[in-house]
Rosetta silent file (secondary structure, phi, psi, omega in degrees, C-alpha in Angstrom):
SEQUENCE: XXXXXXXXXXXXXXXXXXXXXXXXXXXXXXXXXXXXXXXXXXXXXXXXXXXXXXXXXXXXXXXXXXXXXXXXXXXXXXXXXXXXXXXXXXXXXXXXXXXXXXXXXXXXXXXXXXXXXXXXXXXXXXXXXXXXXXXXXXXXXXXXXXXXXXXXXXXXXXXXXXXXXXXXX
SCORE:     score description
SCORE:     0.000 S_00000001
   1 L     0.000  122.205  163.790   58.039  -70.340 -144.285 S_00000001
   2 L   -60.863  141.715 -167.744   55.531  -67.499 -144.352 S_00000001
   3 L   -77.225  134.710 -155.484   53.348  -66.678 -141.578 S_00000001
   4 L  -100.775  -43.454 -171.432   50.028  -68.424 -141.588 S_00000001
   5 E  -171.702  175.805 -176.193   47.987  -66.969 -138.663 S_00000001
   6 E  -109.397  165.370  160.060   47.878  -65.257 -135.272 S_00000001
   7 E  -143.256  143.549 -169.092   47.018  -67.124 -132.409 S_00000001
   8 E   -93.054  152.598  148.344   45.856  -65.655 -129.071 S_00000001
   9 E  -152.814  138.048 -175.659   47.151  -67.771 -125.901 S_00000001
  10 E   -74.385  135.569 -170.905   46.734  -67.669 -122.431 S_00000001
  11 E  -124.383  152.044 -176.017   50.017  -67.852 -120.608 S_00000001
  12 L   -98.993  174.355 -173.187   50.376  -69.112 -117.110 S_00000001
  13 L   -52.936  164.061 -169.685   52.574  -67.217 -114.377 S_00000001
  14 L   -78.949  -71.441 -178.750   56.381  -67.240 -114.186 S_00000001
  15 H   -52.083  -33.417  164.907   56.095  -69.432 -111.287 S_00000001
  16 H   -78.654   29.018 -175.315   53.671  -72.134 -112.522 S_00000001
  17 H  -116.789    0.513 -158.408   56.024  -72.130 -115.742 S_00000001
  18 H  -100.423  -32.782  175.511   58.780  -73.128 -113.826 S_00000001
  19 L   -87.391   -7.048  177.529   56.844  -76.532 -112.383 S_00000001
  20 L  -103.341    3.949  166.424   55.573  -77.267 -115.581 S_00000001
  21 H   -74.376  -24.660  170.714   59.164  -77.316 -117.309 S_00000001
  22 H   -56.154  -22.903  177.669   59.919  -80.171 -115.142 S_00000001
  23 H   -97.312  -39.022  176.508   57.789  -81.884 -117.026 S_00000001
  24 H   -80.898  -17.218  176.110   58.510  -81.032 -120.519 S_00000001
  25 H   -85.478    4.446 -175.811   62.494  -80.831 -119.519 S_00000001
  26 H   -78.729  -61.694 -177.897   61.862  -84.426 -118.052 S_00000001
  27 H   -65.431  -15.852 -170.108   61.016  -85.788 -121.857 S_00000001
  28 H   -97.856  -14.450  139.798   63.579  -83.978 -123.733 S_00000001
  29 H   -17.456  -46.589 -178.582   66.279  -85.295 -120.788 S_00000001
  30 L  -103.710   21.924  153.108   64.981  -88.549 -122.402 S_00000001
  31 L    96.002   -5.325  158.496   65.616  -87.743 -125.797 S_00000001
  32 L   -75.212   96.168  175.000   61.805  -86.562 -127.162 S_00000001
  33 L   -87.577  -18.169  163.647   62.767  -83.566 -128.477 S_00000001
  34 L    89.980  162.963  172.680   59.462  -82.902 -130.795 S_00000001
  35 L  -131.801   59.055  171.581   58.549  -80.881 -133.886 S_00000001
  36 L  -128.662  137.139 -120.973   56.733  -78.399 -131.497 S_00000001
  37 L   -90.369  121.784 -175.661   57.214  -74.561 -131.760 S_00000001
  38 L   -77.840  159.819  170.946   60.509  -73.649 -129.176 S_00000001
  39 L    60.711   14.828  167.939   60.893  -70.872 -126.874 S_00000001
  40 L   -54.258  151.322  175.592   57.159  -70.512 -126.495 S_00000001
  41 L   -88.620  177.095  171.507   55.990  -70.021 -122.953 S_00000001
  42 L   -99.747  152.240 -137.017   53.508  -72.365 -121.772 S_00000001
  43 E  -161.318  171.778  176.384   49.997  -71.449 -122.795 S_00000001
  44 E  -139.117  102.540 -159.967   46.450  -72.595 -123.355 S_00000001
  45 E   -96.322  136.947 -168.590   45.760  -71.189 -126.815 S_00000001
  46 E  -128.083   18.172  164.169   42.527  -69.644 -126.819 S_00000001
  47 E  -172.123  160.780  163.304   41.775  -68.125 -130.350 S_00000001
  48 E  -135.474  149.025 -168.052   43.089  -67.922 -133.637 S_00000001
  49 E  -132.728  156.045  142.368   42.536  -64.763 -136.442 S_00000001
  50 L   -28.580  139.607  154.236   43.798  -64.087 -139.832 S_00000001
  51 H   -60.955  -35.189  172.467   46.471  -62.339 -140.302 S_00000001
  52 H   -64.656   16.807  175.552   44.926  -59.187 -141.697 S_00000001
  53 H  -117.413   30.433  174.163   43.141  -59.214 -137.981 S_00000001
  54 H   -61.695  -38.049 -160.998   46.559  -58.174 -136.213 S_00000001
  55 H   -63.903  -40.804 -170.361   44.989  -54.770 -135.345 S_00000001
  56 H   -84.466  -19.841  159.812   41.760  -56.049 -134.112 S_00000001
  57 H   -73.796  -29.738  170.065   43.277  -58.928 -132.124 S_00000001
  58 H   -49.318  -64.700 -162.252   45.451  -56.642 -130.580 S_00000001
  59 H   -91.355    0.613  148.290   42.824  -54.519 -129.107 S_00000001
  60 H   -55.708  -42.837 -179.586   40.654  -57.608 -128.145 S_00000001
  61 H   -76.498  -48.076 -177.710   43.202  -58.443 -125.797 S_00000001
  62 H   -53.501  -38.475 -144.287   43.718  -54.917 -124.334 S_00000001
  63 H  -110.118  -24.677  141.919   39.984  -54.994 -123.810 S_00000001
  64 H   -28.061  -67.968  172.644   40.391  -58.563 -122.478 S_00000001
  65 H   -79.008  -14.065 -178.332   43.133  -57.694 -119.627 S_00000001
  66 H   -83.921  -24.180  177.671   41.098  -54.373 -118.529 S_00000001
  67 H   -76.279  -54.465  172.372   38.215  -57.016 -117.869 S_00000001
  68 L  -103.309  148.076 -156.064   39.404  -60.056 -116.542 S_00000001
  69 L   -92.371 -160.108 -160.618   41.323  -60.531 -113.499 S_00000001
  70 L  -106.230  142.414 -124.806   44.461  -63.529 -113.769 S_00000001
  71 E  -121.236   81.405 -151.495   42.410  -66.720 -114.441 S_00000001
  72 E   -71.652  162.314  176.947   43.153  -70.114 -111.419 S_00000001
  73 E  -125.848  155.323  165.727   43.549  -73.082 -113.335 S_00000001
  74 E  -129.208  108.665  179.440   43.894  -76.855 -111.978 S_00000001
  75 E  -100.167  124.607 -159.860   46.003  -78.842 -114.318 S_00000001
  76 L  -151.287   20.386  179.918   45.407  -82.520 -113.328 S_00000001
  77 E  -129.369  127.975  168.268   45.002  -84.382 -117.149 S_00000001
  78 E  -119.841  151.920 -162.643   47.472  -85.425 -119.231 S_00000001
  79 L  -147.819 -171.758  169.796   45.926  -86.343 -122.799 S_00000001
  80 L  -151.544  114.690 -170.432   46.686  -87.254 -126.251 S_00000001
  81 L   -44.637 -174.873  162.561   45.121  -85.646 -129.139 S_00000001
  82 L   -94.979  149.279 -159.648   43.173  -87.217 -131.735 S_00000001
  83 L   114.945  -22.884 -170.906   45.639  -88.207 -134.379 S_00000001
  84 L    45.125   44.897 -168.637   48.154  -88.781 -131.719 S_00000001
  85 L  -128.932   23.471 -175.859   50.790  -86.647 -132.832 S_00000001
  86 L  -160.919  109.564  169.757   50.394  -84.100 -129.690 S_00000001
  87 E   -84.835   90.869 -168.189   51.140  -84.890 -126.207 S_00000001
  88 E  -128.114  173.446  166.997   49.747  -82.657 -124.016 S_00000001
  89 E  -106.636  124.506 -159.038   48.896  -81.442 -120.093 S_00000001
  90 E  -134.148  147.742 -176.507   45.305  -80.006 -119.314 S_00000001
  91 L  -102.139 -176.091 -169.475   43.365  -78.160 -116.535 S_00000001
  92 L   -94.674  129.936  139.453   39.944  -79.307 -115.749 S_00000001
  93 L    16.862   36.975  176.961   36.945  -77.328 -117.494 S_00000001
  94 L   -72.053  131.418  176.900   36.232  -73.956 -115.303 S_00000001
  95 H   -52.436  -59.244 -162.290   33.559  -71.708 -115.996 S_00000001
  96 H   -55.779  -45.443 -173.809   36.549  -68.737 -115.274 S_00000001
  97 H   -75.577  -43.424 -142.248   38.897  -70.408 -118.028 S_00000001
  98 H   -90.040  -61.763  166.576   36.066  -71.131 -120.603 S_00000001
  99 H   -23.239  -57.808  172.440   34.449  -67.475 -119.867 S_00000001
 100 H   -38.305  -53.766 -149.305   38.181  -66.174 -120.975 S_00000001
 101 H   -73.755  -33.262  175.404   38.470  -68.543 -124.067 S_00000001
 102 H   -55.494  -50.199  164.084   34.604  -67.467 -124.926 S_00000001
 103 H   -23.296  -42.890 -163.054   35.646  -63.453 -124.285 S_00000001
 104 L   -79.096   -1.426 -163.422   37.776  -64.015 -127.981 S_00000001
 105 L    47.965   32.293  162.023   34.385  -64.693 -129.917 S_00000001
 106 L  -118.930  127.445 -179.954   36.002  -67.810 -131.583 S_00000001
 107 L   -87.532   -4.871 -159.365   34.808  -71.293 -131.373 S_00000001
 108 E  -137.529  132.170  158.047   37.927  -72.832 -133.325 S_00000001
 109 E  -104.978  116.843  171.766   41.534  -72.510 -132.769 S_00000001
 110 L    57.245   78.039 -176.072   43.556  -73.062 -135.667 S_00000001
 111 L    56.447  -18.424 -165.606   40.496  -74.828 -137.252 S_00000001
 112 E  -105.064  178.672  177.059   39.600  -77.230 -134.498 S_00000001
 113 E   -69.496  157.008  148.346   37.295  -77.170 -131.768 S_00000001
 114 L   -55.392  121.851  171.343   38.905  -75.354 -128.656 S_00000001
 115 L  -139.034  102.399 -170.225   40.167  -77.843 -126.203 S_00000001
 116 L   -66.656  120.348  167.381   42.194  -76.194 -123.264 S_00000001
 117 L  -151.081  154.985  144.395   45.472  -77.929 -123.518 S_00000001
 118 E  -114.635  158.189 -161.868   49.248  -77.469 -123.100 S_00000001
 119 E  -104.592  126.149  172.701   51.098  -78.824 -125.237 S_00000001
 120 E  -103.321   -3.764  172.329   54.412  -81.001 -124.099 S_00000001
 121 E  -171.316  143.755  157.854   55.311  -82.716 -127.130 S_00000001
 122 L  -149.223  131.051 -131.824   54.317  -83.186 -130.752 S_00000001
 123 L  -138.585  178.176  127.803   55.499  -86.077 -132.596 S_00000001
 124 L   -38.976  136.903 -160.910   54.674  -89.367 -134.798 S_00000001
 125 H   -65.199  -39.032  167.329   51.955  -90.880 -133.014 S_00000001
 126 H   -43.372  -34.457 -170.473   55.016  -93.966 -131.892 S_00000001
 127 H   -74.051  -38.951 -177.519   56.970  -91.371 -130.260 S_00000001
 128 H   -89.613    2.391  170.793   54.047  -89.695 -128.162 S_00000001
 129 H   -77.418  -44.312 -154.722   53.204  -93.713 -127.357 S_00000001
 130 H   -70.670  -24.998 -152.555   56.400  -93.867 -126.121 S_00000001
 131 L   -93.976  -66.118  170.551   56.803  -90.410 -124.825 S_00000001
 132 L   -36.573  -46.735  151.013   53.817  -90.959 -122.488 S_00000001
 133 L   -70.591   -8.137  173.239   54.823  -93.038 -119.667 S_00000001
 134 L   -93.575  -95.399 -156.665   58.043  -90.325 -119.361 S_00000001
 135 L   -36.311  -21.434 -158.098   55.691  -87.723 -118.740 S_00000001
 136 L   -96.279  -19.751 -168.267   53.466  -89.639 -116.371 S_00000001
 137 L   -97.737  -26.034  147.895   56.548  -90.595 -113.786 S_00000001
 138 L   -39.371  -65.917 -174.211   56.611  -86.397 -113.658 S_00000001
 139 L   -71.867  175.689 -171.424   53.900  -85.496 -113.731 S_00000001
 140 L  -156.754  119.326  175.070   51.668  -83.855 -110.553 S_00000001
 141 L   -81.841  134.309 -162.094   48.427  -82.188 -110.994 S_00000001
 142 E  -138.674  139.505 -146.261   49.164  -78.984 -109.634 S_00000001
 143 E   -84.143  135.936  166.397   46.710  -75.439 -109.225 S_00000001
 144 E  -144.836  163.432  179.054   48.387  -72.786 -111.599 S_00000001
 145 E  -102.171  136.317  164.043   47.263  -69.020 -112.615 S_00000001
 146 E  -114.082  115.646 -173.217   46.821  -68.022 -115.833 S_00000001
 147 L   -84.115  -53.119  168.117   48.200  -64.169 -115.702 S_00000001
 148 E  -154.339  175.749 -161.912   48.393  -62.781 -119.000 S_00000001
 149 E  -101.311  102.702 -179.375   47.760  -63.088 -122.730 S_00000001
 150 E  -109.544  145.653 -175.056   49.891  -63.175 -125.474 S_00000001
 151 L   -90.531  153.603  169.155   49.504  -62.727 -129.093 S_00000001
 152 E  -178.454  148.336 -171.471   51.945  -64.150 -131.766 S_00000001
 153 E   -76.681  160.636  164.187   52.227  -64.818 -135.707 S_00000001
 154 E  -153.592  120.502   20.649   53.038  -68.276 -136.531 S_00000001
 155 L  -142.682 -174.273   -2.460   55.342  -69.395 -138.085 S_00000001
 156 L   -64.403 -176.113 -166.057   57.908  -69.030 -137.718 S_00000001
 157 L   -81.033  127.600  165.304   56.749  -67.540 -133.967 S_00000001
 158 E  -122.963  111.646 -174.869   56.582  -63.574 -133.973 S_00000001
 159 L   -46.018  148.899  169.423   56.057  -61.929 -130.546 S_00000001
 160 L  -138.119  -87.910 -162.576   53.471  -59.153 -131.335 S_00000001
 161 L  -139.562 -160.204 -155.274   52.232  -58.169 -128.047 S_00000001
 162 E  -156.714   71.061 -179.561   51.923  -59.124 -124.231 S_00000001
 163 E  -148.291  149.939 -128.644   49.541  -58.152 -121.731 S_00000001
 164 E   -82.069  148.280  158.097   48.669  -58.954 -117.945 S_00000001
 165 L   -77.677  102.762 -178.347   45.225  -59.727 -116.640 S_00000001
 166 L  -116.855    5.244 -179.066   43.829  -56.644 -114.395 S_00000001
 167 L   -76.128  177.914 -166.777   40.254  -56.972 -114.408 S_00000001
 168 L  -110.752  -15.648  171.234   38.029  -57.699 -112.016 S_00000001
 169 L   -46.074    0.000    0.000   35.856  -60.859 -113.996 S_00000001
């Protein structure tokens, strides 16, 4: 499959990544394993570009991590898209995260509106019915940092670049 687009995404800290695998290694323990993109970190994706905009996404983010400092989060929602085919975990609405996601000049991620989510599964909408009450006996809304940014082609996923939130925003 040929690569489609970049996407920008906020990634949260090695240590909140570690409590939120408990939750996504809790559903695939119970056998939802998903059509959702592996070995991704867990993220809040907060822009999408062309591809002929690697260069220019690239130095949005460098201009991005010299500004803003790493980004608290409260993730306390568990959702379900519309369509139902995406099973996700969500912080609440912060002026700090939405200031970030604003920072990219894009109102649409991958076409859609921007809606800060992570994603834990994405499925046939039966599967994420079913799939919903396993995540729910996990989950715990819990405070997490979002630390740095990463860029990446998709798909399949191609690391482009990676870099930490040092600002002072």
């Amino acid at each position: 499959m040929a690569e489609e687009f970049l996407c920008l995404m906020a990634e949260y800290s090695e240590e909140d990544q570690e409590k939120i695998a408990v939750w996504y290694d809790a559903l695939q323990r119970a056998g939802f394993q998903g059509k959702q993109t592996p070995n991704l970190k867990f993220h809040i994706s907060i822009a999408s570009f062309p591809l002929d905009k690697e260069e220019e996404a690239k130095e949005l983010m460098r201009r991005m991590a010299a500004e803003y400092a790493p980004v608290k989060a409260a993730i306390r929602h568990v959702g379900v898209m519309p369509g139902g085919s995406v099973l996700f975990a969500a912080p609440d609405m912060r002026e700090n995260l939405v200031s970030l996601q604003k920072a990219t000049g894009c109102e649409t991620v991958t076409g859609h509106y921007w809606l800060p989510h992570t994603t834990m599964l994405i499925d046939e909408p039966e599967v994420i019915g079913r799939a919903l009450p396993e995540l729910m006996k996990h989950f715990v809304p819990m405070p997490a940092t979002i630390d740095r940014l990463e860029l990446c082609a998709f798909w399949p996923a191609r690391h482009i670049l990676t870099v930490e939130l040092k600002g002072g925003k």
